[in-house]
C-alpha positions in Angstrom: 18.2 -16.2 -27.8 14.5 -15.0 -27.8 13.5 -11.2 -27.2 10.5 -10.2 -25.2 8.8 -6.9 -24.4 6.0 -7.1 -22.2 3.1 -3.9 -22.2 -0.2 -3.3 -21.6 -0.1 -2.9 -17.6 -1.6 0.0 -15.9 -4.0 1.3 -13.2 -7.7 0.0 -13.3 -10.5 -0.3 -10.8 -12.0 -3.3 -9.9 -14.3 -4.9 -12.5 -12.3 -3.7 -15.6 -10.5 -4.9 -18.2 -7.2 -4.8 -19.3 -5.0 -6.4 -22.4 -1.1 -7.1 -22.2 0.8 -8.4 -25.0 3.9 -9.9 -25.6 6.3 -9.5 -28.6 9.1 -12.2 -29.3 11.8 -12.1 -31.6 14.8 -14.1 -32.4 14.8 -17.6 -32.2 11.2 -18.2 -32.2 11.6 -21.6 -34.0 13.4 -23.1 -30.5 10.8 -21.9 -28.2 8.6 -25.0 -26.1 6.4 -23.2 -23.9 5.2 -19.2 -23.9 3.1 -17.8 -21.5 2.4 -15.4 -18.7 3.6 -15.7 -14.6 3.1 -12.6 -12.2 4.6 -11.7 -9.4 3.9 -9.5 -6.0 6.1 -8.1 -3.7 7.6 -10.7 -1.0 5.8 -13.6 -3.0 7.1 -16.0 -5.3 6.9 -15.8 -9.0 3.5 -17.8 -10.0 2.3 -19.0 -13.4 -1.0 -17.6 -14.7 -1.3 -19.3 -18.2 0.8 -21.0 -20.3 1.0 -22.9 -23.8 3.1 -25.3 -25.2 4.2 -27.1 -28.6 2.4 -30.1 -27.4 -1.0 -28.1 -28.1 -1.2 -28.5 -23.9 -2.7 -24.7 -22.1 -1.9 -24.7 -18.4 -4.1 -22.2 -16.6 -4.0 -21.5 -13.2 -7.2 -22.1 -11.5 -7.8 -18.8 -9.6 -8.0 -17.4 -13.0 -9.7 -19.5 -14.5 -13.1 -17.5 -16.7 -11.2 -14.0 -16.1 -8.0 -14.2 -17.6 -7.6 -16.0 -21.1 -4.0 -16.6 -22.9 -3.8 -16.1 -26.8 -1.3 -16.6 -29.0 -0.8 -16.3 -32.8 0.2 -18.7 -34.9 3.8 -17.6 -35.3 4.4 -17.9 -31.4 5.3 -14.0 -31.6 2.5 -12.6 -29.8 1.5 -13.4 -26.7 -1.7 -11.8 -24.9 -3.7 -11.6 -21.7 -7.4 -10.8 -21.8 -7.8 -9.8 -17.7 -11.1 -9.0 -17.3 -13.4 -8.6 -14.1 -10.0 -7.2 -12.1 -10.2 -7.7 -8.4 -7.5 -5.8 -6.4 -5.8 -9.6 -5.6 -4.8 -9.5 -9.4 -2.4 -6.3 -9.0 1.2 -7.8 -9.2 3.9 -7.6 -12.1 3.1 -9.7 -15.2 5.8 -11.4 -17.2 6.2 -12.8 -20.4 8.1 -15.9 -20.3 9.2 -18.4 -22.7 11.2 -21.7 -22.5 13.7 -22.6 -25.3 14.4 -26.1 -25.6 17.4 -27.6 -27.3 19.0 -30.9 -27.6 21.7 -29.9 -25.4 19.7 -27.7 -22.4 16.4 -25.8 -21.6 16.5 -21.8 -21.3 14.4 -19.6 -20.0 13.5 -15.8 -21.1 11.9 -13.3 -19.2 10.1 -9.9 -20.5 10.6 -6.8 -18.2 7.3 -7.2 -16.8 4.4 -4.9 -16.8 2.5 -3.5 -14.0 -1.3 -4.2 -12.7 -2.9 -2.3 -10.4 -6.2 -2.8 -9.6 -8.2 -0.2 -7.1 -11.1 -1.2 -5.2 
């Protein structure tokens, strides 16, 4: 099993910055893919950015040049530079890994932290 807490969301106006980070514990050694998806109300949950063991970052192209994935090394820290907010960015931002294993994939969620962006 992995753990994941999610923070950094919060109220902003339009044109700032904000950071969230992920923290992952457990069985770090298992996980495949880490990255962020988001989430507004009525919508489907969407990716944002992700990376994976095969050195491959997936980011969505409406984000593209305004919010950029890190990672450490370890895979235990997970972060999302958002900068340049516009109000279509407020939705609930999760931390999500995928465990492979030689039997089945899993998938981990974080509890999600909050963007809202004013205009």
């Amino acid at each position: 099993q992995v753990q994941l807490v999610d923070s950094g969301g919060g109220l902003v106006q339009a044109g700032e910055s904000l950071r969230l980070s992920c923290e992952a514990s457990g069985n770090i050694s298992s996980v495949y893919a880490m990255g962020w998806y988001r989430q507004t109300p009525g919508k489907q949950r969407e990716l944002v950015a992700a990376f994976d063991r095969d050195g491959r970052t997936n980011t969505a192209f409406s984000v593209k040049g305004r919010l950029t994935p890190s990672r450490d090394d370890a895979w235990t820290r997970l972060y999302l530079q958002m900068n340049n907010l516009a109000p279509e960015e407020r939705a609930v931002y999760y931390c999500h890994v995928r465990v492979v294993t030689v039997v089945a994939a899993y998938d981990y969620w974080g509890q999600g932290t909050e963007v809202t962006v004013s205009s």
